[in-house]
C-alpha positions, 0 to 999 in steps of 0.5 A, a space after each residue: 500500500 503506498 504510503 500517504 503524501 503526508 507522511 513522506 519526507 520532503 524532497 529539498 528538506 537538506 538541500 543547503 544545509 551542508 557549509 564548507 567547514 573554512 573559507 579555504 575549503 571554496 577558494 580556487 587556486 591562484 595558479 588555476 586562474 593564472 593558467 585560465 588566463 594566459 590560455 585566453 591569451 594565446 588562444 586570442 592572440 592566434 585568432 588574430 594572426 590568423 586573421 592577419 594572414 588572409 
């Protein structure tokens, strides 16, 4: 028999309550960041040769 709405649990009762014991447990690395950037860089940096050549 199935159980009764009122009595099932609710679906996003735990959603939020877990929270990271630091606030160094949620910060990016500096390097990750660094990386992120230069990549844009060099991947900005050859669409413009390649658009300089034609």
């Amino acid at each position: 028999m199935p159980t009764p709405p009122e009595q099932l649990p609710a679906a996003g009762a735990g959603i939020g309550t877990e929270t990271a014991a630091h606030l160094s447990d949620r910060r990016i690395p500096v390097l990750t960041l660094g990386v992120g950037l230069a990549l844009v860089g060099l991947g900005i940096g050859f669409l413009g040769i390649r658009m300089r050549r034609r």
